[in-house]
C-alpha atoms as an extended CHARMM CRD file, in Angstrom:
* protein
*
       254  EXT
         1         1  UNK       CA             10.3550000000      -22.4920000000        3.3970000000  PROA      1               0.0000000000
         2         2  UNK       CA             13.4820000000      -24.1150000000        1.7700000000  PROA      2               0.0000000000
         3         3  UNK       CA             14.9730000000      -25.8830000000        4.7870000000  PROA      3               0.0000000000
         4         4  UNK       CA             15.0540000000      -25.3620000000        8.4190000000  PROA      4               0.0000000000
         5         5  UNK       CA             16.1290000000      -22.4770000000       10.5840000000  PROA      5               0.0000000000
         6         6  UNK       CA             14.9870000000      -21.7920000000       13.8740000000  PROA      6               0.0000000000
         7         7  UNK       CA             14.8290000000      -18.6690000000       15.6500000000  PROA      7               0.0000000000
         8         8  UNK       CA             12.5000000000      -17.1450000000       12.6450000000  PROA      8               0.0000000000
         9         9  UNK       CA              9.4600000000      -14.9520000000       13.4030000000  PROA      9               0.0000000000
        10        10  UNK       CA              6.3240000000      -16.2530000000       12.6740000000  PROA      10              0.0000000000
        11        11  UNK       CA              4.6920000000      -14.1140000000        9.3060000000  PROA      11              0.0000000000
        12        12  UNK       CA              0.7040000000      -14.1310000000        9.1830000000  PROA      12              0.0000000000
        13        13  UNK       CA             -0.3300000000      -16.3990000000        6.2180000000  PROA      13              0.0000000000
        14        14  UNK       CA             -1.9170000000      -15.4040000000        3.0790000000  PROA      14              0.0000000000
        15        15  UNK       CA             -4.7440000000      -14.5660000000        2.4320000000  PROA      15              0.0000000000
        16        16  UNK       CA             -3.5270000000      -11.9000000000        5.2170000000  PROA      16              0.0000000000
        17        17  UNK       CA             -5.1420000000       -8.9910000000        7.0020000000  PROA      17              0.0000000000
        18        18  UNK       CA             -1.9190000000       -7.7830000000        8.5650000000  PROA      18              0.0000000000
        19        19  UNK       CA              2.0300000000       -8.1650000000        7.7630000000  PROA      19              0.0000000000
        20        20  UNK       CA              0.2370000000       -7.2550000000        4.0420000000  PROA      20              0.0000000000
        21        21  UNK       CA              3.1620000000       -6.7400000000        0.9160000000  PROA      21              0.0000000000
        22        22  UNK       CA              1.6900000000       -3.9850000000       -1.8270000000  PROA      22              0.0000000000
        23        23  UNK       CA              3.3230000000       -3.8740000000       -4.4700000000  PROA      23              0.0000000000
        24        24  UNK       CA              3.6820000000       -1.2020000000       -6.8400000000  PROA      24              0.0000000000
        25        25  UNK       CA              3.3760000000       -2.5630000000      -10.9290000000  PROA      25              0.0000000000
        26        26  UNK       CA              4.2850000000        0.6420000000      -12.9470000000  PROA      26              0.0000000000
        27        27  UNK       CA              4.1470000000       -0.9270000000      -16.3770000000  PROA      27              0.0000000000
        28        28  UNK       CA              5.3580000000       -4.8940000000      -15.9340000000  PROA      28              0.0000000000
        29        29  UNK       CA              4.2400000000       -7.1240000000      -19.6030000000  PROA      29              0.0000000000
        30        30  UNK       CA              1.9790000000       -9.9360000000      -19.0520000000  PROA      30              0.0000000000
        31        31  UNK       CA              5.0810000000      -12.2840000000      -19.5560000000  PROA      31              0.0000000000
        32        32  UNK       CA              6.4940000000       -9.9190000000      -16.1430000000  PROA      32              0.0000000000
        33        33  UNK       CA              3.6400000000      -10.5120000000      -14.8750000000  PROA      33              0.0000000000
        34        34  UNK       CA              3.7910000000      -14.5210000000      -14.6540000000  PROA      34              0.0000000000
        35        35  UNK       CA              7.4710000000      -14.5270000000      -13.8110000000  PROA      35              0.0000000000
        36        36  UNK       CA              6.6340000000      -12.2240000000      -11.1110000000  PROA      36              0.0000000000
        37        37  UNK       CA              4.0390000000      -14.1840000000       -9.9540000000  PROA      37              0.0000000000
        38        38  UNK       CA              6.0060000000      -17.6550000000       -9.8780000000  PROA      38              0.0000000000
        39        39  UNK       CA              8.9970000000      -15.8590000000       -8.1410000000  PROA      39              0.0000000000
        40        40  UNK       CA              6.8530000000      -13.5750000000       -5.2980000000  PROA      40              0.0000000000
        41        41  UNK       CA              3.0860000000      -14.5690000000       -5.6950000000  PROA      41              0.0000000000
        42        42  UNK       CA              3.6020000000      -16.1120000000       -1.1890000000  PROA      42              0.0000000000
        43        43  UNK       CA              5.3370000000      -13.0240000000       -0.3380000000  PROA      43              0.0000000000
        44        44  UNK       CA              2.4870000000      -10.3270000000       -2.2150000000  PROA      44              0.0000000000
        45        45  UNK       CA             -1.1240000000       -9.6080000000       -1.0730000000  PROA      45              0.0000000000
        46        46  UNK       CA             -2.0580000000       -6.5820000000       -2.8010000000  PROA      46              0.0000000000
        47        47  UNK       CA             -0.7480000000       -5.2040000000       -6.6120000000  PROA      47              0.0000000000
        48        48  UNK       CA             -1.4480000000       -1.6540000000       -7.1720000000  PROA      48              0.0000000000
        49        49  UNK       CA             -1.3830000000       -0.5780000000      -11.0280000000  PROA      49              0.0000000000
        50        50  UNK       CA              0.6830000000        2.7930000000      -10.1890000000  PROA      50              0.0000000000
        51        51  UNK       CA             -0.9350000000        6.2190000000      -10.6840000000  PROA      51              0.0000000000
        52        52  UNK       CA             -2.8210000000        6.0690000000      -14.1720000000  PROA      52              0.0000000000
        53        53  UNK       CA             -0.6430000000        3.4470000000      -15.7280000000  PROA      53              0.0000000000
        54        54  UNK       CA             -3.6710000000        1.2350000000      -16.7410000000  PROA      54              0.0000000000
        55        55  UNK       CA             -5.2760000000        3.9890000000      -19.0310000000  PROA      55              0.0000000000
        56        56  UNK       CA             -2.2240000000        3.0880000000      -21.0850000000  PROA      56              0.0000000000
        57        57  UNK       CA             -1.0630000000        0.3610000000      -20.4300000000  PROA      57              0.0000000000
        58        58  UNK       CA             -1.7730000000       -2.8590000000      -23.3700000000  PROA      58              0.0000000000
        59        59  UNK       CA             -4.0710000000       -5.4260000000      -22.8080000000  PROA      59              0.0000000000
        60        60  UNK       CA             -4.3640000000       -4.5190000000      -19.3600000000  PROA      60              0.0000000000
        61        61  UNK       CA             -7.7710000000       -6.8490000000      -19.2220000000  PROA      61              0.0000000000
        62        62  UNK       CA             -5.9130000000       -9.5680000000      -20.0590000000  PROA      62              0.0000000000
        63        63  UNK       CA             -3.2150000000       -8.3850000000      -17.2270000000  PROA      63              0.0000000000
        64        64  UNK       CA             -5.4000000000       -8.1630000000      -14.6170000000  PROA      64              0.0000000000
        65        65  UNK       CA             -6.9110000000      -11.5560000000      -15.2070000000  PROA      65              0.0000000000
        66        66  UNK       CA             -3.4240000000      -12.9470000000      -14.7950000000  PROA      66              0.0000000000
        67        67  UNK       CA             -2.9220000000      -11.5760000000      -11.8410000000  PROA      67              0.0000000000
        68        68  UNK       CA             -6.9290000000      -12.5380000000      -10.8120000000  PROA      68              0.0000000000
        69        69  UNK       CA             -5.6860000000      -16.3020000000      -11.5380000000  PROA      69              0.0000000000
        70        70  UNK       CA             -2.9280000000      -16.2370000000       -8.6660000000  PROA      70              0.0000000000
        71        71  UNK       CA             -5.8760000000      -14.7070000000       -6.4050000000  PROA      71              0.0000000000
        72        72  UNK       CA             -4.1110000000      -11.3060000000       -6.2780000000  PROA      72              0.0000000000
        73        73  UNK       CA             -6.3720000000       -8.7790000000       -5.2150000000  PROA      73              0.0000000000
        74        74  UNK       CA             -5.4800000000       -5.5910000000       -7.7570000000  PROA      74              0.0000000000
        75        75  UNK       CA             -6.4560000000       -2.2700000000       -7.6850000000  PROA      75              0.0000000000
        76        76  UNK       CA             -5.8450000000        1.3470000000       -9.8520000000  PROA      76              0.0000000000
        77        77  UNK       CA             -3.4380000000        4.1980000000       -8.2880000000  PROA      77              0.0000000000
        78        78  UNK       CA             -4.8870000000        6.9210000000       -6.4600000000  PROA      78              0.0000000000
        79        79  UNK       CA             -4.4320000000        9.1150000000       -9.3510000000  PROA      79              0.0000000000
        80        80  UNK       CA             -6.5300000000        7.4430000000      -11.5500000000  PROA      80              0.0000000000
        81        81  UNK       CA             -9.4080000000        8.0750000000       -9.1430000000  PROA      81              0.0000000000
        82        82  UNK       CA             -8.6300000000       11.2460000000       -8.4390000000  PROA      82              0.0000000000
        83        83  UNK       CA             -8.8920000000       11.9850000000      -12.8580000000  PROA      83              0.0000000000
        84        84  UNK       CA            -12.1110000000       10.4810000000      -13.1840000000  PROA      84              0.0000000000
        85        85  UNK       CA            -12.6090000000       12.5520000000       -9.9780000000  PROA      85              0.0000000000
        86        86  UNK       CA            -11.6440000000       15.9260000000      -11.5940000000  PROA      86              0.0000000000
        87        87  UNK       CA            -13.4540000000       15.0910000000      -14.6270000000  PROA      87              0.0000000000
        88        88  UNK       CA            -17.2700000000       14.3300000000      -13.0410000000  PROA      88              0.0000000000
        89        89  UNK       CA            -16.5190000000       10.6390000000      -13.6710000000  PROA      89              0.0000000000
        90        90  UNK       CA            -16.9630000000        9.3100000000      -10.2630000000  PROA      90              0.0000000000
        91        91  UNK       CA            -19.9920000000        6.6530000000      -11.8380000000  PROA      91              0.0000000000
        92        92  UNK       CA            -18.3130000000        6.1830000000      -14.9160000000  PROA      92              0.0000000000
        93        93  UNK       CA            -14.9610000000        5.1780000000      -12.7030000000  PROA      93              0.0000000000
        94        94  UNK       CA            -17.3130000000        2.7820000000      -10.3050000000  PROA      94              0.0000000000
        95        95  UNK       CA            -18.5880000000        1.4570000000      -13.5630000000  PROA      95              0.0000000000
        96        96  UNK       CA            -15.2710000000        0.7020000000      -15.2520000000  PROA      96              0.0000000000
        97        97  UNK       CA            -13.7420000000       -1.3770000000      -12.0520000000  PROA      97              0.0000000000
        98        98  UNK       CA            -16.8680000000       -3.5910000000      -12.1270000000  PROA      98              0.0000000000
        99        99  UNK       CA            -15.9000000000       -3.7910000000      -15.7910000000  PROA      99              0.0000000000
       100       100  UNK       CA            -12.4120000000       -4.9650000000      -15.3090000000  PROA      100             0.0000000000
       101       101  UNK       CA            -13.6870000000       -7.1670000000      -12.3170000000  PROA      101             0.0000000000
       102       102  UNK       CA            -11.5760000000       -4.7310000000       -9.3980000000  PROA      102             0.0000000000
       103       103  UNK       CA            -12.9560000000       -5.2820000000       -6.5090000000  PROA      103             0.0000000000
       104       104  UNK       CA            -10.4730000000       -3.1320000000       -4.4630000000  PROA      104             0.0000000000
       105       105  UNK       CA            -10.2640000000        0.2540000000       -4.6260000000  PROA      105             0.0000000000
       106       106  UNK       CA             -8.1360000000        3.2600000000       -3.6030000000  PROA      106             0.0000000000
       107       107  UNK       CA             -9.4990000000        7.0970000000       -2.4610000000  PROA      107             0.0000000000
       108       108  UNK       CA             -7.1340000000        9.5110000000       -2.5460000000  PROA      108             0.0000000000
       109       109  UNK       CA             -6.8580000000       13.1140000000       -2.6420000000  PROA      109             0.0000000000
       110       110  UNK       CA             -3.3300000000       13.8410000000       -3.1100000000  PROA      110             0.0000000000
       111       111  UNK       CA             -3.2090000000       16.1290000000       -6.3650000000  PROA      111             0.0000000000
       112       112  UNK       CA             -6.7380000000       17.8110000000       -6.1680000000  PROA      112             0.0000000000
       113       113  UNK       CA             -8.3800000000       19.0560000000       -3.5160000000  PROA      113             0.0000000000
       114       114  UNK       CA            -11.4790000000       17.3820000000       -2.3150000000  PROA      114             0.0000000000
       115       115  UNK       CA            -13.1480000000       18.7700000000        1.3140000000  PROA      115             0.0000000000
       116       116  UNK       CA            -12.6200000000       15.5150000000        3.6270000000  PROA      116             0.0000000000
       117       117  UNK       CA            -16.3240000000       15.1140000000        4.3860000000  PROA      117             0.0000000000
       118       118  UNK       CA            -16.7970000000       14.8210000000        0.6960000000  PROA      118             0.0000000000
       119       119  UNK       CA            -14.0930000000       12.3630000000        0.3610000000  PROA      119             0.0000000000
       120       120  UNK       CA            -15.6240000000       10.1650000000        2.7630000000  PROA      120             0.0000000000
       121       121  UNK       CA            -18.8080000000       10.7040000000        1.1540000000  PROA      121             0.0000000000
       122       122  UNK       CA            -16.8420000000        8.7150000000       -1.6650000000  PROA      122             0.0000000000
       123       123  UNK       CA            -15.7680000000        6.2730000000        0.5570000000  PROA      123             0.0000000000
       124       124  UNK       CA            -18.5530000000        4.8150000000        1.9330000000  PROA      124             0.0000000000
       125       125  UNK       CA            -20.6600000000        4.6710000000       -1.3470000000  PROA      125             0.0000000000
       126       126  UNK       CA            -17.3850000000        2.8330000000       -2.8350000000  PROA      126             0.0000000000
       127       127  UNK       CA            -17.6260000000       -0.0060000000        0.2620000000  PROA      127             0.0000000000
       128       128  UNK       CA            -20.6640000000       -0.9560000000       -1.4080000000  PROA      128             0.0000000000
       129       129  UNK       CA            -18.8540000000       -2.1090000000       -4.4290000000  PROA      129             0.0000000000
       130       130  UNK       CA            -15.3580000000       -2.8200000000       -2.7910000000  PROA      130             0.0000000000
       131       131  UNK       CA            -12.7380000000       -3.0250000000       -0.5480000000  PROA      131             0.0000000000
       132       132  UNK       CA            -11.5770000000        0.8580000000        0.1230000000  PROA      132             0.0000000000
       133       133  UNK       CA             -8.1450000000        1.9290000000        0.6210000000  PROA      133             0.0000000000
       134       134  UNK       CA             -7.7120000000        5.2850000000        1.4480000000  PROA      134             0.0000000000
       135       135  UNK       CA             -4.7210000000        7.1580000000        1.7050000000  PROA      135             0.0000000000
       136       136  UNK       CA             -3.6870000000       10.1630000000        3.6630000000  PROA      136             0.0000000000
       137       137  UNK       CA             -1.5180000000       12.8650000000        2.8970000000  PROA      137             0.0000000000
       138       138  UNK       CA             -0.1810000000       15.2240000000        0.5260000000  PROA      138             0.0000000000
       139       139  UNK       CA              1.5110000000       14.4780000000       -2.7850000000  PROA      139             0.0000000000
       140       140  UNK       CA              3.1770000000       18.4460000000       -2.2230000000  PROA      140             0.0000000000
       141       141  UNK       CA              6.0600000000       18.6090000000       -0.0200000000  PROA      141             0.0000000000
       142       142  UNK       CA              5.7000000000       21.5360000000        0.5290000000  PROA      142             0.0000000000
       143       143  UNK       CA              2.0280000000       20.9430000000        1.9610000000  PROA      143             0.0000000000
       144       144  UNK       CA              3.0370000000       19.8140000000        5.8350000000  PROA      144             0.0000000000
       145       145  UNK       CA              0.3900000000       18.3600000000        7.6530000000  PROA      145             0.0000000000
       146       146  UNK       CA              0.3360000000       18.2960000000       11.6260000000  PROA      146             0.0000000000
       147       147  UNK       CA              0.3740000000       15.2620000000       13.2620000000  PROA      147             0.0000000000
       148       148  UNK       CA             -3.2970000000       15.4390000000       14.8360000000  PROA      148             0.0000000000
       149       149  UNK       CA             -4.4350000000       16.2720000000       11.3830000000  PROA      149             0.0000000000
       150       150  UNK       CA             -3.3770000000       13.0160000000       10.7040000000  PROA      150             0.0000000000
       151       151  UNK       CA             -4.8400000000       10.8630000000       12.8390000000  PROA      151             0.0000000000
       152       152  UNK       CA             -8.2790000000       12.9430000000       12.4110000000  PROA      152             0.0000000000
       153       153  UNK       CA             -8.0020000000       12.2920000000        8.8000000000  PROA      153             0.0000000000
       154       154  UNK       CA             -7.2320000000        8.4880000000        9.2750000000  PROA      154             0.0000000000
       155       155  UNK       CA            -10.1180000000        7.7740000000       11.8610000000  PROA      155             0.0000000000
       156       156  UNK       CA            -13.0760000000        9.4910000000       10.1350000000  PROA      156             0.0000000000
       157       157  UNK       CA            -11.8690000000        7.2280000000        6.6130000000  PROA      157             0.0000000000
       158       158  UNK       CA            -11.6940000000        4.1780000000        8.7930000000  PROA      158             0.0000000000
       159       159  UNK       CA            -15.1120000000        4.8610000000       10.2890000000  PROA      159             0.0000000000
       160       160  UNK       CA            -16.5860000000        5.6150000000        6.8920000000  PROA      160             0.0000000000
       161       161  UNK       CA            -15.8370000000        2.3980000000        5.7410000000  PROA      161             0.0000000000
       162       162  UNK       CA            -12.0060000000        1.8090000000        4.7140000000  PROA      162             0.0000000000
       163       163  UNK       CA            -10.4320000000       -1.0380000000        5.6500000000  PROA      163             0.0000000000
       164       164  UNK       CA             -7.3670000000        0.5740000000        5.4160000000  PROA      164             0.0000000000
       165       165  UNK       CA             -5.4880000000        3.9570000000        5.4250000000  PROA      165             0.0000000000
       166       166  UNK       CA             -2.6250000000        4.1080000000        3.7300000000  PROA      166             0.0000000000
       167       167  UNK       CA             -0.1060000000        6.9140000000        4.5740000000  PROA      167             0.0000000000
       168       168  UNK       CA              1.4310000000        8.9110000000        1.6540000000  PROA      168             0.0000000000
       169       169  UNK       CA              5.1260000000        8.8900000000        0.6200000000  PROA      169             0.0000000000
       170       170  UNK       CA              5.1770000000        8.3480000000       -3.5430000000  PROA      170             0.0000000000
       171       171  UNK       CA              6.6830000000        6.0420000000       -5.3540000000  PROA      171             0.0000000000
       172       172  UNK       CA             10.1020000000        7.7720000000       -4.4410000000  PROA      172             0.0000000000
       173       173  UNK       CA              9.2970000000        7.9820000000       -0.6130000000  PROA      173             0.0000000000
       174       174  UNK       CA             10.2180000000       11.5080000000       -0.0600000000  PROA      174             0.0000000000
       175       175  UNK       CA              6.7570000000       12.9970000000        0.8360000000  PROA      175             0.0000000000
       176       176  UNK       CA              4.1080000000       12.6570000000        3.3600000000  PROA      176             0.0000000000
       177       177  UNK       CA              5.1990000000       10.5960000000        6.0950000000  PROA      177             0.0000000000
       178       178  UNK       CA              8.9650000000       11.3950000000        4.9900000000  PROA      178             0.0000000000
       179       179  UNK       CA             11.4960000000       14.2450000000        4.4500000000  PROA      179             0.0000000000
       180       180  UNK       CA             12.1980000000       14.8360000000        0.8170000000  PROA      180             0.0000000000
       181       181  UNK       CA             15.2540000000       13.0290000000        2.0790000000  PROA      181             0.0000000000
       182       182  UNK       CA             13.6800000000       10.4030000000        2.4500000000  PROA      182             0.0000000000
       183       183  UNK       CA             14.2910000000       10.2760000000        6.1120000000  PROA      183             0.0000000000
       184       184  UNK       CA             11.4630000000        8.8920000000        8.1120000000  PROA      184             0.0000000000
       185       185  UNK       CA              9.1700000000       11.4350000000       10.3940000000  PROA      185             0.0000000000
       186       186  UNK       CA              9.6060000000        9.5250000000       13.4360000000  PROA      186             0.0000000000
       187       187  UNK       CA              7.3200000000       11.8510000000       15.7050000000  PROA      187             0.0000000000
       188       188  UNK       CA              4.4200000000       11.5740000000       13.2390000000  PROA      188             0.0000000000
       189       189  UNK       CA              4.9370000000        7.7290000000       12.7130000000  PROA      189             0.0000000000
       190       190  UNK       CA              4.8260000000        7.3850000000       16.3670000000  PROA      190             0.0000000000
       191       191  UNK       CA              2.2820000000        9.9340000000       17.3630000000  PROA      191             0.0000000000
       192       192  UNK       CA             -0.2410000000        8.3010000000       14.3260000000  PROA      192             0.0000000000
       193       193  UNK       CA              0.3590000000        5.0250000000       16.1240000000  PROA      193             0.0000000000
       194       194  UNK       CA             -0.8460000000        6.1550000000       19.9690000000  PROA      194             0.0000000000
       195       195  UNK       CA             -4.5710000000        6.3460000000       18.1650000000  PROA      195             0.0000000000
       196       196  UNK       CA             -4.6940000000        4.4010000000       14.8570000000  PROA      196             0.0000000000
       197       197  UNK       CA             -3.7550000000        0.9300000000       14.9750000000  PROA      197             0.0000000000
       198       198  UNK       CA             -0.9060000000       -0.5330000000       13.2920000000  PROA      198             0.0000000000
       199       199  UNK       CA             -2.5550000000       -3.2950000000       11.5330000000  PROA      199             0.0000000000
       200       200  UNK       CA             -5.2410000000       -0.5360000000        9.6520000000  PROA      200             0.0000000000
       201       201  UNK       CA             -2.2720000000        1.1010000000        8.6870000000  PROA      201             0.0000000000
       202       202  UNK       CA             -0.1330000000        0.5500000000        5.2940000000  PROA      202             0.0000000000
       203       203  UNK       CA              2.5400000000        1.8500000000        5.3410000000  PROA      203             0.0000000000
       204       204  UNK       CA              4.5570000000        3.1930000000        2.0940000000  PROA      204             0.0000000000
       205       205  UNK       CA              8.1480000000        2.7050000000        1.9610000000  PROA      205             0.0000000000
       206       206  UNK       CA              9.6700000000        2.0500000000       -1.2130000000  PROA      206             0.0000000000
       207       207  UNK       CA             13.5800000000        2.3150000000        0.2460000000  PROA      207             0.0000000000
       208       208  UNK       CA             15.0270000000        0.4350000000        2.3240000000  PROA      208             0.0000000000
       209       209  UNK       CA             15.7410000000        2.4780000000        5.3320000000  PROA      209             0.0000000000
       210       210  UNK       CA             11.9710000000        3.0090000000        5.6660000000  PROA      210             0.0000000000
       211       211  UNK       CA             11.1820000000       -0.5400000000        5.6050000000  PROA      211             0.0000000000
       212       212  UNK       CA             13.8250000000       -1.3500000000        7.8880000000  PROA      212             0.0000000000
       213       213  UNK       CA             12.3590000000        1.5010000000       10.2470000000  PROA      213             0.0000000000
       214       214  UNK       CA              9.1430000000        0.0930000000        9.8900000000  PROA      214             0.0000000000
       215       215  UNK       CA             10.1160000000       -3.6550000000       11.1130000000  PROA      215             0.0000000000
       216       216  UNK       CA             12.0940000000       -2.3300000000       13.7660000000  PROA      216             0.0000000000
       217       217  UNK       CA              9.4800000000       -0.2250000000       15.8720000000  PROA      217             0.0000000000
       218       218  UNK       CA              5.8500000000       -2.7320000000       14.5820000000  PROA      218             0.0000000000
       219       219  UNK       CA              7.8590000000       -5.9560000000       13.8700000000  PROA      219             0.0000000000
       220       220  UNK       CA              7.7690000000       -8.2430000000       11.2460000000  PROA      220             0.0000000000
       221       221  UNK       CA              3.7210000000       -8.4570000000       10.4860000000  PROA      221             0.0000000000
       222       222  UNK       CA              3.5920000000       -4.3810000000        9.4240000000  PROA      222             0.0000000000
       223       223  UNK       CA              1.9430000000       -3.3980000000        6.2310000000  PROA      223             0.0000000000
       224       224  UNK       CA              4.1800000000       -2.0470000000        3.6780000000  PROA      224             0.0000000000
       225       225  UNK       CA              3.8270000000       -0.5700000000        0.5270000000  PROA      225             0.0000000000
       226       226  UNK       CA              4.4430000000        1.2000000000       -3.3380000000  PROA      226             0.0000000000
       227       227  UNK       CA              6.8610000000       -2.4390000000       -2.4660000000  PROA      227             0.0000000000
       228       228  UNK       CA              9.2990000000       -2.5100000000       -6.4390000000  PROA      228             0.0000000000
       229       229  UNK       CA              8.2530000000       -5.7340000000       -7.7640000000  PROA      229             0.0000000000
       230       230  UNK       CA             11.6340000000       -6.7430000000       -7.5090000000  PROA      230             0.0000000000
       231       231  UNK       CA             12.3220000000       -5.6380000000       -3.8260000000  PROA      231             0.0000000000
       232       232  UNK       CA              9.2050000000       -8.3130000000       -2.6800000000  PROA      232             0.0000000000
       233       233  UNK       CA             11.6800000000      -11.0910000000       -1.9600000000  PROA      233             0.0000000000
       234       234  UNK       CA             14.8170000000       -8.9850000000       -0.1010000000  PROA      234             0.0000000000
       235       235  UNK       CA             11.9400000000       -7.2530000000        1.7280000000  PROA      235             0.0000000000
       236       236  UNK       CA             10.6130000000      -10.9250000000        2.8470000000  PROA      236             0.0000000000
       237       237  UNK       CA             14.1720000000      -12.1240000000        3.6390000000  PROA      237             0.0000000000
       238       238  UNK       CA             14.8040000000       -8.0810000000        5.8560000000  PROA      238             0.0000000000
       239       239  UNK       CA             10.9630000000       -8.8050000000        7.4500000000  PROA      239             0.0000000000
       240       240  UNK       CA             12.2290000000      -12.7290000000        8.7130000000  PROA      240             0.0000000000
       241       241  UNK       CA             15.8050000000      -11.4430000000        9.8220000000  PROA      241             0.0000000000
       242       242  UNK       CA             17.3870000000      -12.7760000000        7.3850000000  PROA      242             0.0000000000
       243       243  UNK       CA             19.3750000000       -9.5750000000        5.5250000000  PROA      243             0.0000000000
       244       244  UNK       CA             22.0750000000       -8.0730000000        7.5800000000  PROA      244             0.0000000000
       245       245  UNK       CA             19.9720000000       -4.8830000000        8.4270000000  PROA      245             0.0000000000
       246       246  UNK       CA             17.9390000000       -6.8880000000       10.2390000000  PROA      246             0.0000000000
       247       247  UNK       CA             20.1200000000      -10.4590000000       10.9720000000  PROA      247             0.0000000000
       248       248  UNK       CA             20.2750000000       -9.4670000000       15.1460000000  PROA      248             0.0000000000
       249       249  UNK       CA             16.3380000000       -8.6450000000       15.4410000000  PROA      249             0.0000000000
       250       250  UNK       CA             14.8460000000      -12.4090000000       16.3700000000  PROA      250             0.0000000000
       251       251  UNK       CA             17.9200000000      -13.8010000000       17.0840000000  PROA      251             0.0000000000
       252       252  UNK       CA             17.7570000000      -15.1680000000       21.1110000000  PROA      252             0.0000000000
       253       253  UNK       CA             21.7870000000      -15.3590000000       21.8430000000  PROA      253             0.0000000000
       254       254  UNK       CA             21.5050000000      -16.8300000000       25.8610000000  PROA      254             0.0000000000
């Protein structure tokens, strides 16, 4: 840090396994890329290329080897799984992350359906080729899903091999584990937390109010993401207590 405060919570250290910052890249140049990097490299552990950006996006080899050289694990939306899915791709997708050199991957079924023992059919032959996020929950609003559906979901992927589950809200945060308000669903939050643990758990919450929730009720190690590129350092500053939504939360005032 820049100079001495006291009263600051202690944040895991990279490379970390909890307190983890994904990030979200929906189209940022190489040249993005770098800045990005120098500015918010400390403060990011994961970088997912949103949805199915990289089918489009230009010179994405060379992008992903710039983020490889500031040891940033990256991985391909959900969606672009779920395409190859659709298509009867699933070895040609395997095939074109070892091509790129991704070793993490994401398993999601939220715009087809896929029967969940299937799905975690996928997941354990993908742990033999990388690290597995898999997320839970619809992409459809209007598809509710019960909070002991939930956790079911979320143990069986963790016990076939993910490392983490990741629970559903889109890039806008107004799905899954959230209203289309946006407003949190604080009974599902904390009924998924009585049987999953926090740290296998990331967390999206692209506002504000949703990350704030988050620090509030797991503290300042909880894994966030679908984090805007630019929100990575006002999210660090919120997680240390050191934005005004969160300026009271360490602070010992005897």
């Amino acid at each position: 840090m820049n100079f001495n405060l006291t009263q600051i919570p202690e944040r895991t250290a990279q490379p970390r396994v909890a307190g983890l910052t994904m990030v979200m890249d929906k189209g940022l140049s190489i040249r993005e890329v770098h800045d990005f990097m120098d500015v918010c490299g400390p403060h990011t552990d994961i970088v997912k290329l949103g949805f199915g950006t990289s089918f489009v996006t230009p010179k994405l080899r060379e992008k992903i080897e710039v983020y490889h050289s500031y040891h940033i694990p990256i991985y391909f939306g959900g969606t672009l799984f779920e395409a190859f899915l659709i298509r009867n791709q699933f070895d040609d997708y395997i095939a074109m992350c070892k091509d790129y050199g991704i070793t993490y991957v994401e398993v999601s079924d939220g715009s087809v359906s896929i029967p969940h023992a299937e799905k975690c059919g996928y997941i354990e032959k993908l742990t033999k080729h990388a690290t597995v996020l898999s997320e839970v929950g619809s992409k459809d609003a209007a598809h509710i899903i019960p909070p002991y559906k939930w956790i079911e979901l979320m143990r069986a992927e963790l016990e076939a091999g993910s490392s983490y589950v990741i629970a559903e809200a889109r890039e806008a945060g107004n799905v899954g584990i959230y209203r289309g308000s946006g407003e949190v669903r604080e009974g599902l939050v904390q009924e998924i937390l009585t049987q999953i643990p926090e740290e296998k758990i990331i967390w999206e919450a692209p506002q504000k109010a949703q990350q704030l929730y988050f620090l509030e009720l797991i503290g300042c190690n909880v894994n966030l993401g679908n984090i805007a590129p630019n929100e990575v350092i006002p999210l660090e500053a919120m997680r240390i207590g050191l934005r005004g939504d969160t300026f009271d939360l360490y602070l010992n005032k005897k």
